[in-house]
KEDO-473626 format. One record per residue (C-alpha): x, y, z. Coordinates in nm, 2 decimals, padded with zeros to 4 digits, always signed. Example, Ala and Ser with C-alpha at 12.3 -4.5 7.8 and 13.67 -1.06 7.14 Angstrom:
BEGIN
SITE,px,py,pz
SITE,+01.23,-00.45,+00.78
SITE,+01.37,-00.11,+00.71
//
This chain:
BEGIN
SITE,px,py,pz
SITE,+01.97,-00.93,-01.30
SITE,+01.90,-01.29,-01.18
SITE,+02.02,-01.23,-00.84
SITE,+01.84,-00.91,-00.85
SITE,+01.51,-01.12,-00.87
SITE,+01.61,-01.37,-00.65
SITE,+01.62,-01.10,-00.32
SITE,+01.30,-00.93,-00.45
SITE,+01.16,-01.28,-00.39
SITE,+01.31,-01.38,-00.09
SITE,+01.21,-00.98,+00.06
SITE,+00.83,-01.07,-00.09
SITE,+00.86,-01.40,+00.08
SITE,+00.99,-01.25,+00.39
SITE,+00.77,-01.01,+00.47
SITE,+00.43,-01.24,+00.37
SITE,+00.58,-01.48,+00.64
SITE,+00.60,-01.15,+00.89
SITE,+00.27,-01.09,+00.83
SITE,+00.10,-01.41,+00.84
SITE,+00.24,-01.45,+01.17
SITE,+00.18,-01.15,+01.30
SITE,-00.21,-01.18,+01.19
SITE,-00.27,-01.52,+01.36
SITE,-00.06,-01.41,+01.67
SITE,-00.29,-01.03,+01.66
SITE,-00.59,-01.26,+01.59
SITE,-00.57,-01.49,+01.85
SITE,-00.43,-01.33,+02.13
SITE,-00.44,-00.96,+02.08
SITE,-00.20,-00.66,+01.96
SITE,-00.12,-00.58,+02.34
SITE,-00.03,-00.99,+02.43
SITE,+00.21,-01.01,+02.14
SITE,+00.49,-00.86,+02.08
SITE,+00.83,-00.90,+01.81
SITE,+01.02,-01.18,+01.94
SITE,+00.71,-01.38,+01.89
SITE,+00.63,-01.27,+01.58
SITE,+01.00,-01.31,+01.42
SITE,+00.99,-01.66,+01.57
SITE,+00.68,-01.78,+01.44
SITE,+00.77,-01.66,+01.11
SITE,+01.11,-01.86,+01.10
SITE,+01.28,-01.46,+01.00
SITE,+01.57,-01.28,+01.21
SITE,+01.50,-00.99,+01.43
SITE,+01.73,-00.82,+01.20
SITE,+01.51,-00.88,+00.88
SITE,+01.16,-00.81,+01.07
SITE,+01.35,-00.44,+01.12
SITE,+01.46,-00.41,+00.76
SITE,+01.09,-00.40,+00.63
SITE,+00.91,-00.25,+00.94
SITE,+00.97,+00.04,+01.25
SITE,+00.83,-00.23,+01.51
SITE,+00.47,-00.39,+01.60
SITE,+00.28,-00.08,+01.58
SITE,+00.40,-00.04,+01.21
SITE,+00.32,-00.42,+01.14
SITE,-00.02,-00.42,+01.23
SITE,-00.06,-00.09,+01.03
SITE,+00.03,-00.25,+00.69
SITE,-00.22,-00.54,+00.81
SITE,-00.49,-00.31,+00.90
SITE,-00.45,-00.11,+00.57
SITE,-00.48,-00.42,+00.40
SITE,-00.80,-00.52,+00.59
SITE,-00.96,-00.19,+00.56
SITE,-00.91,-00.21,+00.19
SITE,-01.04,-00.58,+00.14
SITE,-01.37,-00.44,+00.35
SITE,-01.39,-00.16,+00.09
SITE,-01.38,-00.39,-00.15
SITE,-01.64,-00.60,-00.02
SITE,-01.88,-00.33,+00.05
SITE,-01.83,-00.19,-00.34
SITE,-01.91,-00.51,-00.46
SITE,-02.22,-00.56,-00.25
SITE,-02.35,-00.26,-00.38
SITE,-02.26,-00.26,-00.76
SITE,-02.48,-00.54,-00.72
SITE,-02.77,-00.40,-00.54
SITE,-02.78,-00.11,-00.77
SITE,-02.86,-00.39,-01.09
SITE,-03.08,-00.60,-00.92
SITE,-03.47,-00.51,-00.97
SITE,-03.59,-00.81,-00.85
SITE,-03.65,-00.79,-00.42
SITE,-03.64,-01.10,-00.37
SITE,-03.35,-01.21,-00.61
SITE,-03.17,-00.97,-00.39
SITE,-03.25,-01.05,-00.10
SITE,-03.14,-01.42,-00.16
SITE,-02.85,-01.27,-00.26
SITE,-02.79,-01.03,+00.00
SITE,-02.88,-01.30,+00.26
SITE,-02.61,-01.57,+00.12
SITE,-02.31,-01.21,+00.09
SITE,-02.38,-01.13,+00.50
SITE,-02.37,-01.47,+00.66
SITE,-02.04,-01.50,+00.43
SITE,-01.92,-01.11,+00.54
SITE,-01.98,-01.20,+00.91
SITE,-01.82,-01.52,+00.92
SITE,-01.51,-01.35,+00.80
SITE,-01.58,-01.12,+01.06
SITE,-01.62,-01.37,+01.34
SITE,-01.23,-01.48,+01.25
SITE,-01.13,-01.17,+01.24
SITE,-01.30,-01.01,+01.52
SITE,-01.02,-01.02,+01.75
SITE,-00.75,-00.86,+01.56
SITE,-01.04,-00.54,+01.45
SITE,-01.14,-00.51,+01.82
SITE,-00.79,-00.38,+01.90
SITE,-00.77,-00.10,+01.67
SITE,-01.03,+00.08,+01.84
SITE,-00.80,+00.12,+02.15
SITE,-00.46,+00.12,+01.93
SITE,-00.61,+00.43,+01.76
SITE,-00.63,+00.63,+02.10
SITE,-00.19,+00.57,+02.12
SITE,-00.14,+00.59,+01.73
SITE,-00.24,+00.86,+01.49
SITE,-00.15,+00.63,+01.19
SITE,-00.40,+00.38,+01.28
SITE,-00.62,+00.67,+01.38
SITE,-00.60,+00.81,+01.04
SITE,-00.66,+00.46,+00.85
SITE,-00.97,+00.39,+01.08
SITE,-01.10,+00.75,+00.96
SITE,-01.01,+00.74,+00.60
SITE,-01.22,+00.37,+00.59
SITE,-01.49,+00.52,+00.77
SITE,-01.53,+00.79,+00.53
SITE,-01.48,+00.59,+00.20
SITE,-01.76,+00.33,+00.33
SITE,-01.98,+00.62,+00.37
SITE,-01.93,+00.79,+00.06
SITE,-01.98,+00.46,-00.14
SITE,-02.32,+00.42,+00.04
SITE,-02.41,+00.79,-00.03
SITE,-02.33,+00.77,-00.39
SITE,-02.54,+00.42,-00.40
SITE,-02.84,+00.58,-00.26
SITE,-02.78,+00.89,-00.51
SITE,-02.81,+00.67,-00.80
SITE,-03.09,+00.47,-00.67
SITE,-03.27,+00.76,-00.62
SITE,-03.22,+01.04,-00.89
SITE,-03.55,+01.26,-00.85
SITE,-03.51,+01.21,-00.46
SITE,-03.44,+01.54,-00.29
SITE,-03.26,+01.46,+00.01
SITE,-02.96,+01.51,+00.20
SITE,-02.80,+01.15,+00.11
SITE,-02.47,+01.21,+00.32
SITE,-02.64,+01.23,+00.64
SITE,-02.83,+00.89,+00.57
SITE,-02.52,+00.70,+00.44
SITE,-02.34,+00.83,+00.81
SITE,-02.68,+00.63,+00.97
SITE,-02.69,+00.34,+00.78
SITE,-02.31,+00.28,+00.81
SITE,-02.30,+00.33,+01.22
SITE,-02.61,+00.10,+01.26
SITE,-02.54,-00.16,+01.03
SITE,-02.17,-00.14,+01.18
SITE,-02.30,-00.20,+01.55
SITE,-02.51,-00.46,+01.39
SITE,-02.26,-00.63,+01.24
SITE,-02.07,-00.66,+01.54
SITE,-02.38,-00.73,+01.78
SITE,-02.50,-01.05,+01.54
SITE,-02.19,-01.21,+01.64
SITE,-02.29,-01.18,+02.05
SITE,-02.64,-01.38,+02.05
SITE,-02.66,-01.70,+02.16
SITE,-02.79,-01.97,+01.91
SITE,-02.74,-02.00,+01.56
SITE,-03.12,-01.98,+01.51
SITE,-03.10,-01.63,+01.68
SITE,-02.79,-01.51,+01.44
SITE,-03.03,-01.67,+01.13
SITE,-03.31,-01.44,+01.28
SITE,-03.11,-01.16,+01.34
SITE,-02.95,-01.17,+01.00
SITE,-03.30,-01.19,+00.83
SITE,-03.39,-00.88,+01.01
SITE,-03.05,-00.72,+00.90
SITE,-03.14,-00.82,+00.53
SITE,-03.46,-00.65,+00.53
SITE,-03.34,-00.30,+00.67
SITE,-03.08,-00.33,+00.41
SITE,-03.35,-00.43,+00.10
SITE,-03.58,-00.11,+00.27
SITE,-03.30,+00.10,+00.16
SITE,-03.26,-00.04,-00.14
SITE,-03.61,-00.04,-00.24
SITE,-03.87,+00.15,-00.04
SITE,-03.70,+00.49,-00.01
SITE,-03.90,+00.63,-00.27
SITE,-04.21,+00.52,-00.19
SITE,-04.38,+00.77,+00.11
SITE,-04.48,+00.54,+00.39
SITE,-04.35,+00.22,+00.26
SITE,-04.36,-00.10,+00.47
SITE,-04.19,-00.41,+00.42
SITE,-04.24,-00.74,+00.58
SITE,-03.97,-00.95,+00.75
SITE,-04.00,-01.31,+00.59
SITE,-03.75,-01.56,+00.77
//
């Protein structure tokens, strides 16, 4: 039994040091400039174990992906549990404010290894099918968020949760590209309000907000 334990940890072990390497290598210099031998070496395992857990790179940067995809999800549920409590608009839009500059930092470290999946999805259905199935669980949390916010509100709800995900996911990425941190503190300020607008103003015909930096 103990030694049974023993090569459950050193597997566990094994494959967190696979994938730790892998991440960095994906991270820094791309899924297409890295390939096996580096990641093996940088994790200190054999060729031979890095085939026992996994098929080859594709399927490494799968289980990573899957595991990014569901940390996003995460993320994105918590955000809005939290948006769906708050009354107070500017309570949550100091919170709100303080969530994206930490979402888009993590972002910014990980924009390199994301970009790739984009292109990897075009070669690989499994990656295909993961980018998908995210898409479409982001898009049914926002839905059901604005479905609660809203109750009396009759409105197709699906079609504005598919909007607000593809602009705030361009924006996301498009924050990251302006030049000075003044601009990203701008640009994030604008981001902010769109977001409050949605959570506040949907119900009121003609609502304006102000953008207060």
């Amino acid at each position: 039994m103990e030694t049974g334990r023993k090569v459950q940890q050193r597997t566990i072990e094994s494959k967190k040091k696979l994938l730790d390497s892998a991440y960095g290598l994906f991270a820094e210099k791309g899924y297409y400039n890295t390939n096996t031998k580096e990641i093996v070496r940088c994790a200190g395992i054999s060729i031979g174990n890095f085939y026992n857990y996994y098929q080859n790179k594709g399927d490494i940067y799968c289980a990573l992906l899957e595991d990014y995809c569901s940390s996003s999800c995460k993320a994105m549920q918590d955000l809005l549990d939290h948006l769906i409590r708050f009354d107070n608009r500017d309570f949550c839009r100091e919170f709100l404010m303080a969530y994206l500059k930490q979402l888009l930092e993590r972002f910014d470290s990980t924009d390199k290894f994301f970009e790739d999946s984009v292109v990897i999805a075009k070669e690989n259905t499994r990656v295909q099918s993961i980018l998908s199935k995210t898409e479409e669980r982001l898009i049914a949390m926002t839905e059901l968020f604005l479905t609660q916010r809203y109750p009396d509100k009759q409105e197709d709800f699906y079609i504005r949760a598919r909007m607000i995900y593809m602009i705030t996911d361009r924006l996301a990425k498009d924050i990251l590209c302006v030049g000075t941190e003044q601009q990203k503190e701008n640009y994030i300020c604008l981001f902010a309000d769109e977001i409050i607008r949605y959570a506040f103003d949907l119900q009121v015909p003609g609502a304006e907000f102000q953008v207060v930096c």
